[in-house]
C-alpha positions, 0 to 999 in steps of 0.5 A: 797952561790955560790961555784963552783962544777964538775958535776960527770958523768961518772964511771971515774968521780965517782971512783975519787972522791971516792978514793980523799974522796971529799965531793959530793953534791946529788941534784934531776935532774930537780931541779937545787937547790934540794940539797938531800945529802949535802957533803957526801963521795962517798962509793960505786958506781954501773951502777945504783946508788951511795952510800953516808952516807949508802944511794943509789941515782939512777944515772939516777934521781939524779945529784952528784956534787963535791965541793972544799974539804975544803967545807966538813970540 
């Protein structure tokens, strides 16, 4: 399936999708299709990393992708 997403990138980016609740997709950077984390909530962010469903993914490695937010229900 394709759904189009927002690639979440900056603090800006990561605090609204946090306080909307969107579902956000955890994908390894250099592999387009790596999907980790599919449609987790955004529970905490750092410089760092990102904390989704209690685990932290570094920013620098990994790609957090929103999607529409009727695709997490």
């Amino acid at each position: 399936m394709d759904y189009t997403y927002k690639v979440l990138e900056s603090d800006l980016d990561l605090l609204a999708a946090a306080l909307s609740e969107v579902p956000v997709a955890v994908a390894v950077k250099e592999y387009e299709d790596d999907i980790l984390e599919d449609g987790g909530r955004i529970r905490e962010y750092t410089p760092n990393s990102v904390r989704i469903r209690g685990l932290s993914y570094s920013r620098e490695l990994y790609e957090f992708r929103a999607y529409p937010i009727h695709m997490g229900e």
